[in-house]
ZADREN-886919 format. One line per field, with one value per residue (C-alpha): residue number from 1; residue in one letter; x, y, z. Coordinates in pm, whole numbers, padded with zeros to 5 digits. Example, Ala and Ser with C-alpha at 12.3 -4.5 7.8 and 13.67 -1.06 7.14 Angstrom:
2
resi: 1; 2 $
resn: A; S $
east: 01230; 01367 $
north: -00450; -00106 $
up: 00780; 00714 $
END
This chain:
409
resi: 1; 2; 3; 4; 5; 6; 7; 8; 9; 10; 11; 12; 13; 14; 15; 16; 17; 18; 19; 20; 21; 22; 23; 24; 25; 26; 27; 28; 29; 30; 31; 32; 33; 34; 35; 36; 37; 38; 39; 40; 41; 42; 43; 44; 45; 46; 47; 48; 49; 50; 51; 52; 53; 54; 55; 56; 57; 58; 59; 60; 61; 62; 63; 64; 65; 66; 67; 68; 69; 70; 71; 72; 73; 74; 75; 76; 77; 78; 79; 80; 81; 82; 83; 84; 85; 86; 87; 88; 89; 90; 91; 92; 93; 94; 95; 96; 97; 98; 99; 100; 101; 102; 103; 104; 105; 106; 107; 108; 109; 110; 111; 112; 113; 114; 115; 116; 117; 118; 119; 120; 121; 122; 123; 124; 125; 126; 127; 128; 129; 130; 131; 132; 133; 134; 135; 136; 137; 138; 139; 140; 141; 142; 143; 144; 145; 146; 147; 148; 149; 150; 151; 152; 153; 154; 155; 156; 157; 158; 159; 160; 161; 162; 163; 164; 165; 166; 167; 168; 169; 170; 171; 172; 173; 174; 175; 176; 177; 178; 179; 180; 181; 182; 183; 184; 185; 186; 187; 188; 189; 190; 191; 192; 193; 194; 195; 196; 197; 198; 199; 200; 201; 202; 203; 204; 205; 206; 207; 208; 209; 210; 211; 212; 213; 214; 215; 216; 217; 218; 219; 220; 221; 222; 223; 224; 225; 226; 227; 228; 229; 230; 231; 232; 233; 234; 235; 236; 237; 238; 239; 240; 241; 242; 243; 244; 245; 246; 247; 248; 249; 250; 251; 252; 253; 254; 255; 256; 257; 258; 259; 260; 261; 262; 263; 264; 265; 266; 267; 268; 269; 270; 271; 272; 273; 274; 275; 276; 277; 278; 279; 280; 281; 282; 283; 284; 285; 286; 287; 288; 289; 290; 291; 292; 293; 294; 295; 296; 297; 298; 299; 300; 301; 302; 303; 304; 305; 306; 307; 308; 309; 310; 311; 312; 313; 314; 315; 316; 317; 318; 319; 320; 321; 322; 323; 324; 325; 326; 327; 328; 329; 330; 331; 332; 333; 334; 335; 336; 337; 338; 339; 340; 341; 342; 343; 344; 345; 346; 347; 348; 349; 350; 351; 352; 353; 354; 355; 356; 357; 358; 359; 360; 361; 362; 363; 364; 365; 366; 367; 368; 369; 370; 371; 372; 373; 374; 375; 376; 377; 378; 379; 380; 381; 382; 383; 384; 385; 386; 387; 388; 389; 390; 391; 392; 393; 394; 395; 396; 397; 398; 399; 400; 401; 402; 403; 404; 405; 406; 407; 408; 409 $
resn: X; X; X; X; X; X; X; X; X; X; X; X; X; X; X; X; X; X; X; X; X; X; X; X; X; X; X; X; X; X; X; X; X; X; X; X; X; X; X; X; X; X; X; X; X; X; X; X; X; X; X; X; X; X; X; X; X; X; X; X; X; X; X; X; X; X; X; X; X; X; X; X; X; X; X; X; X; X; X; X; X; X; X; X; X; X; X; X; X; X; X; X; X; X; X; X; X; X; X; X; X; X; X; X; X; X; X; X; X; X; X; X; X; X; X; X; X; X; X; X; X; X; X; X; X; X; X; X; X; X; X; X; X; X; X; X; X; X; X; X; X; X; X; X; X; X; X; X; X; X; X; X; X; X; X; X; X; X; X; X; X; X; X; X; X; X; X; X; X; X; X; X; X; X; X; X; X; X; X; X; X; X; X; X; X; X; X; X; X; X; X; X; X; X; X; X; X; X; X; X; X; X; X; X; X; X; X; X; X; X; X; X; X; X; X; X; X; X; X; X; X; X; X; X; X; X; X; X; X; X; X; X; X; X; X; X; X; X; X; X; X; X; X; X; X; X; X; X; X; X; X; X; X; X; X; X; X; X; X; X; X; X; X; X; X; X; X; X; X; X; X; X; X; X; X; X; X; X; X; X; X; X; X; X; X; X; X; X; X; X; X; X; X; X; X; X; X; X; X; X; X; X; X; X; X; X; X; X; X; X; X; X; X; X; X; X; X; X; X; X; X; X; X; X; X; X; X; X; X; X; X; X; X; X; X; X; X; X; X; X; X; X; X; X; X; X; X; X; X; X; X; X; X; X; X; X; X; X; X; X; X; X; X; X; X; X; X; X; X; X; X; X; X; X; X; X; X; X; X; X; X; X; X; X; X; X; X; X; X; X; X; X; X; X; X; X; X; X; X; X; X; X; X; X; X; X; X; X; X $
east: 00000; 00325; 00207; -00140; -00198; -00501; -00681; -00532; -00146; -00227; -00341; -00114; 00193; -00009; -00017; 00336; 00361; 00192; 00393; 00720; 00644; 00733; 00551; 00215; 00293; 00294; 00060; -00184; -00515; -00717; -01083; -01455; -01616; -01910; -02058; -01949; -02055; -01944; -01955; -02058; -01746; -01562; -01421; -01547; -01583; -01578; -01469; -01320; -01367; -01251; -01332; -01053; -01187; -01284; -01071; -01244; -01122; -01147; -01029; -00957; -01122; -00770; -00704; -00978; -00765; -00610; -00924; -01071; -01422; -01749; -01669; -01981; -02049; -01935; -01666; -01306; -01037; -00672; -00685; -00281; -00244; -00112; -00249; -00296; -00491; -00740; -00665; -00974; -01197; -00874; -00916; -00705; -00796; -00660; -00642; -00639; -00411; -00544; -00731; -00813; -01006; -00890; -00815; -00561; -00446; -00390; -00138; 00040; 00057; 00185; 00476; 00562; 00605; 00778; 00991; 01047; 01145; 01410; 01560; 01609; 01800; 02034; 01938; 01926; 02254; 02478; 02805; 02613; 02599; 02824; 02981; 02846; 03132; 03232; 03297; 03111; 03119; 02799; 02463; 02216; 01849; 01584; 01214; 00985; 01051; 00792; 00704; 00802; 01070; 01310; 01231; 01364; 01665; 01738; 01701; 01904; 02219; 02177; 02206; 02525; 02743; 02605; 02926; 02847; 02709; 02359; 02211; 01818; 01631; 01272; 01124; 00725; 00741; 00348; 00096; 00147; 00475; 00625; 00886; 01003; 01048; 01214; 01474; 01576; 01716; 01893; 02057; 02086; 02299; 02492; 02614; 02679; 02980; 02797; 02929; 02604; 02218; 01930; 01575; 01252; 00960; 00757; 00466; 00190; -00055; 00093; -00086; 00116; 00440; 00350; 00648; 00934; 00774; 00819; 01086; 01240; 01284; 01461; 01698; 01834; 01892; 02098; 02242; 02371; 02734; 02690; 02607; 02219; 02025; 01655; 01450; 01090; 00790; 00815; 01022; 00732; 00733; 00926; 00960; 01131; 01367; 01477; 01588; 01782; 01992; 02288; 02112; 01789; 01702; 01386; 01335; 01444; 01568; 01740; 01915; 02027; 02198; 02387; 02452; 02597; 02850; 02899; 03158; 03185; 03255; 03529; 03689; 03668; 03720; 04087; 04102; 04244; 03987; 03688; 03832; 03838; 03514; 03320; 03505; 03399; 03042; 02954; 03088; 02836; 02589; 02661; 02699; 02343; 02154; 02334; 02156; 01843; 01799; 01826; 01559; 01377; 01350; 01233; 01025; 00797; 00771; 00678; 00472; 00153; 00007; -00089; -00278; -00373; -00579; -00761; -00866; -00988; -01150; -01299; -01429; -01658; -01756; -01860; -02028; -02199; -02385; -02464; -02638; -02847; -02922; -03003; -03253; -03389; -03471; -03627; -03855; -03943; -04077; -04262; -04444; -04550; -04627; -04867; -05051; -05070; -05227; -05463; -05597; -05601; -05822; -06035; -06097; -06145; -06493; -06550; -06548; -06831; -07016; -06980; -07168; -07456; -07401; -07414; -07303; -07514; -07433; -07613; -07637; -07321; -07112; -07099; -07092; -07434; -07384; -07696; -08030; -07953; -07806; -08048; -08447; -08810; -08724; -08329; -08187; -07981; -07743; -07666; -07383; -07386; -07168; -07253; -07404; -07570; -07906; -08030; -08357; -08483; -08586; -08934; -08891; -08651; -08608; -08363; -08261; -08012; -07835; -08149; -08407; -08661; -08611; -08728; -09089; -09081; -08968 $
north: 00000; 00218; 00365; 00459; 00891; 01142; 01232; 01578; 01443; 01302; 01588; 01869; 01577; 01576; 01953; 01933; 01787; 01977; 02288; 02135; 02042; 02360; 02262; 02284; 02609; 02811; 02630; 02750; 02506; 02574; 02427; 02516; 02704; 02527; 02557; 02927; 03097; 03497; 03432; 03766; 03786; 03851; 03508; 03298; 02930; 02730; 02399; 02350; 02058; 01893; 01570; 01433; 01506; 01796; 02063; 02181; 02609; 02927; 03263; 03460; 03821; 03955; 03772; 03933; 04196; 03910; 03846; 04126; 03976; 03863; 03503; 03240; 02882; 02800; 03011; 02859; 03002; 02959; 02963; 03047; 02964; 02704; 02339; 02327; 02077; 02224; 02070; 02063; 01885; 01682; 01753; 01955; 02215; 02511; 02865; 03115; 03423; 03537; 03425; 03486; 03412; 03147; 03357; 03577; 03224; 03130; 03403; 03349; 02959; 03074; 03297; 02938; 02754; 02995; 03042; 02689; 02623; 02928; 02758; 02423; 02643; 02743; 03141; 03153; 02956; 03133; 03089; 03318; 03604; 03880; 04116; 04474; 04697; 04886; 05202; 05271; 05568; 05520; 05377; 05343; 05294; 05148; 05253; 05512; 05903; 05971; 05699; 05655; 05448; 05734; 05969; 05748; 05682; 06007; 06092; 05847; 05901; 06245; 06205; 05956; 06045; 06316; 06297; 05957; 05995; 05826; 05776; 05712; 05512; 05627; 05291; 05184; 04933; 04839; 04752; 04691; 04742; 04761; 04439; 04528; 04885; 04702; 04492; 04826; 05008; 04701; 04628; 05014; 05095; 04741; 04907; 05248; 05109; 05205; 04998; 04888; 04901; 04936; 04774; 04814; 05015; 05074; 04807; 04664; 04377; 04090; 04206; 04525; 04393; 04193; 04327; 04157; 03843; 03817; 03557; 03820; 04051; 03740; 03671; 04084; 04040; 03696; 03814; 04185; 04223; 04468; 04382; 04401; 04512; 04433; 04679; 04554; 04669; 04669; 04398; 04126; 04187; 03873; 03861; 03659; 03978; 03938; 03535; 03629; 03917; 03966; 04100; 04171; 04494; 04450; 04859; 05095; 05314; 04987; 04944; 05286; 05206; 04910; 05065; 05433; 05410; 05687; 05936; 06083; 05713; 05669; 06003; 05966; 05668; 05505; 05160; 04901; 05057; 04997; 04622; 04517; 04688; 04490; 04169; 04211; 04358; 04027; 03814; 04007; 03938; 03578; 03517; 03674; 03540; 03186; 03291; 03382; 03051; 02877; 03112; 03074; 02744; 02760; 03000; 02783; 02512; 02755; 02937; 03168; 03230; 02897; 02905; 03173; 03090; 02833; 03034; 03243; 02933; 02845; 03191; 03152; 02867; 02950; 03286; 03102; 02850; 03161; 03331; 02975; 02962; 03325; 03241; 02955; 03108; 03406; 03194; 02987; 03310; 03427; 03116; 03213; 03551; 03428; 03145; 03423; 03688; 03421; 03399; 03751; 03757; 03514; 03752; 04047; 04252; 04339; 03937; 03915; 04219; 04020; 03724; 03873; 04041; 04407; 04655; 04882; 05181; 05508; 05834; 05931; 05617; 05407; 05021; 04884; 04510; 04500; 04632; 04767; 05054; 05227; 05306; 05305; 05642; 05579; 05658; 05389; 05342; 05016; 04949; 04690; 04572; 04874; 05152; 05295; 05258; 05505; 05338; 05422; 05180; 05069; 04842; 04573; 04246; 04045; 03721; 03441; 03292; 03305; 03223; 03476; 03533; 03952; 04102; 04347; 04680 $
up: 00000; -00035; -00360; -00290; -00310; -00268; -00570; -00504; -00527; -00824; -01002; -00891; -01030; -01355; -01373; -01293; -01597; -01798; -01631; -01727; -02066; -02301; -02616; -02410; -02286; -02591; -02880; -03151; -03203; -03477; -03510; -03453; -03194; -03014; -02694; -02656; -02349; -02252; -01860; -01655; -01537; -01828; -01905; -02217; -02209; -02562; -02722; -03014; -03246; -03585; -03696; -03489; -03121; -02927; -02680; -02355; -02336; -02205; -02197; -01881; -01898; -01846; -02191; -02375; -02587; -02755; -02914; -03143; -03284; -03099; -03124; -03152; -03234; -03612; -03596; -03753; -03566; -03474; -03087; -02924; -02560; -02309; -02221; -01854; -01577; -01374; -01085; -00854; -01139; -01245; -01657; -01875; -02080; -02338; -02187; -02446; -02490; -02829; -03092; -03477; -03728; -03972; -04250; -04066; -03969; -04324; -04366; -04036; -04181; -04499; -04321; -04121; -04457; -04631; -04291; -04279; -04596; -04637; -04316; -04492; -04765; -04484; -04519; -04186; -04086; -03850; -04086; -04321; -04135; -04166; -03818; -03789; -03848; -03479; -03656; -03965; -04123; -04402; -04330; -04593; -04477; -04638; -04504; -04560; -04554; -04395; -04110; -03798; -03839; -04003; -03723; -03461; -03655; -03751; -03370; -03241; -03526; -03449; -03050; -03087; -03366; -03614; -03792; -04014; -04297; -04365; -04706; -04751; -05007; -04976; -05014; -04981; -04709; -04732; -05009; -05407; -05468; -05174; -05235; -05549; -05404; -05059; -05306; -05507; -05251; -05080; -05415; -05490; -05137; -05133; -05495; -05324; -05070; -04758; -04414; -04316; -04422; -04220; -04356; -04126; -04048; -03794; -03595; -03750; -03802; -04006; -04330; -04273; -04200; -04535; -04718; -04494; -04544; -04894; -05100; -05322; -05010; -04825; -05110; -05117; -04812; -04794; -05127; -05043; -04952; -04721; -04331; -04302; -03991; -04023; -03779; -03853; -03627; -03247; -03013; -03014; -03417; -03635; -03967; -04254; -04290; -03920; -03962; -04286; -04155; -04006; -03695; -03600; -03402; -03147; -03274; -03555; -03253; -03126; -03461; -03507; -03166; -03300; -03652; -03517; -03249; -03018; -03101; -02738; -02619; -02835; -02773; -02430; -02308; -02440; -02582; -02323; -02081; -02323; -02413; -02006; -01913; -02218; -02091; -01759; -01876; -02055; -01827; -01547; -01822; -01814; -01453; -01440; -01729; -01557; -01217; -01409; -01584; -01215; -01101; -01395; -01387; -00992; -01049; -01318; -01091; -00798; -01012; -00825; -01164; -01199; -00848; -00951; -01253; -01046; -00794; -01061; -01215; -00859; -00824; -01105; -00992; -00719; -00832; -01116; -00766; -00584; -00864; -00891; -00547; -00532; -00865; -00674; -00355; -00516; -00725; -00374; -00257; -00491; -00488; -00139; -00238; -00486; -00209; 00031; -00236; -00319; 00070; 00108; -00199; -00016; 00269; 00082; 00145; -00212; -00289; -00005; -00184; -00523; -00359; -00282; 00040; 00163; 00425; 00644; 00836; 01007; 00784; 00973; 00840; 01163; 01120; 01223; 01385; 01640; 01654; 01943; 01731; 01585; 01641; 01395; 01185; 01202; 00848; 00708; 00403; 00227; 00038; -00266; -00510; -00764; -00569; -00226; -00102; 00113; 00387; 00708; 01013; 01008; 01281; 01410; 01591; 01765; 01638; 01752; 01418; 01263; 01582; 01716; 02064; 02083; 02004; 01754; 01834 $
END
């Protein structure tokens, strides 16, 4: 009996698991939307199918600006997220970051191919990349005059070393034309003898960043003799242009920084110093990124997000049984409401009147309930179902539930 656990050991070792296992933890899924359900809270629940099986998911309302349409059942979509066990019910299921529509999935599949099968050409091998020079004194860019992109390089340059010259090709970088225009002014400045060429642009969607995608863009690149810098959208932004150049800038701001080295450094600071303090610079780097690996790896096994998304998964459970009960209990008592209306109505004068009965009182209003009250000439009034009756006493006699017992009066 040495190997028998609680349901609950089990299932925070298959989590574990899951945790541990990298290819889970960042995954696209593409299928149909069914059973789709926007929860009050903010988070959706859905499954997606195929003829293959089904996949239980949801998305997190903190999630929900990775997802840009009203999603509903029918929908084909490419779903990117993480595979993770719930642990309290013991089942895994998808929680999504972002999501899209098929067709922008097409594209994104069709940058994966062509990514894929540029690698297998060995465009992207390491031996083919060429060193940015330390100290170059031409830059050629290729982007657009008048975006972004040029104003944060022209900043930058200006701010580091405004004595190297820089030479602009005023290229479309979005839209028809745009590649052959990109592949010009690659060839153009690789012709012109400049030290290094920069080719980006600013962020975008994928459709956008279209351009840098493209074969014949790919090829200038791998084929220019001149070190290329590809500086395309922001940090999160990849591109084909990125994997075939000799370095890839997160920024265009970023690549001015590598591509213009500062003059005031160099005149300032004398060689043997800047040679130690960049040896013991990267070796602080990799002592830390060492250290940060370790902790890295503790800290995704000790990981509060995690425990954190189920208590945020229990939560909603547990709001979703309150707001039943609360349904429940309010639909008990109206039920009582309604039986006790119903013997109210049952007691009510006006029923009584209905029937057949009436009401008597003195000309001043006063209930009558004995003949005691009132003497021959007494005015009366009578009230009916649909009116008064004005009468006066003739005579009366006492009665006991329905027996003489008095003379008349």
């Amino acid at each position: 009996m040495n190997n028998v656990y609680s349901v609950g050991q089990v299932n925070r070792y298959v989590k574990n698991m899951f945790t541990q296992d990298y290819f889970l933890q960042n995954i696209y899924v593409k299928g149909e939307v069914s059973n789709c359900k926007y929860h009050s809270t903010g988070h959706i629940y859905f499954t997606l199918k195929d003829e293959g099986g089904t996949l239980k998911c949801v998305m997190f309302a903190g999630s929900r600006r990775g997802l840009a349409f009203r999603m509903k059942d029918g929908d084909k979509v490419i779903a990117g997220g993480r595979v993770d066990v719930y642990e309290r019910d013991g089942v895994y299921q998808f929680y999504a970051k972002e999501i899209t529509l098929e067709g922008a999935g097409a594209l994104y599949e069709r940058y994966l191919a062509l990514k894929q099968e540029l690698e297998d050409m060995g465009m992207f091998a390491q031996e083919y990349k060429q060193p940015i020079p330390e100290f170059a004194h031409r830059v050629g860019i290729v982007t657009s005059p008048t975006g972004a992109a040029i104003r944060d390089i022209i900043n930058v340059s200006t701010r580091r070393n405004p004595f190297i010259q820089s030479i602009l090709y005023p290229a479309l970088v979005q839209g028809e034309g745009a590649v052959a225009s990109i592949v010009r002014g690659i060839r153009m400045l690789d012709e012109a003898g400049v030290d290094v060429i920069i080719v980006g642009r600013g962020g975008g969607s994928i459709e956008e960043l279209w351009a840098f995608n493209e074969e014949e863009v790919a090829r200038a690149i791998f084929e220019c003799h001149t070190p290329v810098i590809s500086a395309v959208g922001h940090e999160t932004d990849f591109t084909i242009a990125d994997f075939v150049a000799d370095l890839r800038a997160p920024t265009p701001s970023a690549a001015a920084e590598l591509a213009y080295f500062d003059c005031r450094t160099l005149l300032n600071s004398m060689q043997g110093y800047q040679e130690r303090l960049e040896r013991a610079v990267w070796n602080k780097i990799d002592v830390n990124r060492a250290k940060l690996e370790r902790y890295g790896t503790r800290l995704q096994y000790l990981n509060p997000e995690s425990r954190l998304r189920d208590r945020q998964q229990y939560a909603a459970d547990v709001q979703e049984r309150i707001q039943s009960a609360m349904e429940q209990k309010i639909k008990d008592k109206r039920h009582r409401l309604s039986l006790y209306l119903e013997r109210f109505h049952g007691l009510s004068p006006l029923r009584k009147l209905n029937q057949g009965y009436s009401y008597v009182s003195d000309k001043e209003g006063k209930t009558l309930t004995s003949v005691s009250q009132v003497k021959q000439g007494d005015g009366l009034l009578i009230y009916v179902t649909d009116g008064t009756i004005e009468a006066s006493v003739q005579n009366t006699k006492a009665s006991s539930y329905g027996a003489d017992t008095d003379s008349e009066k």
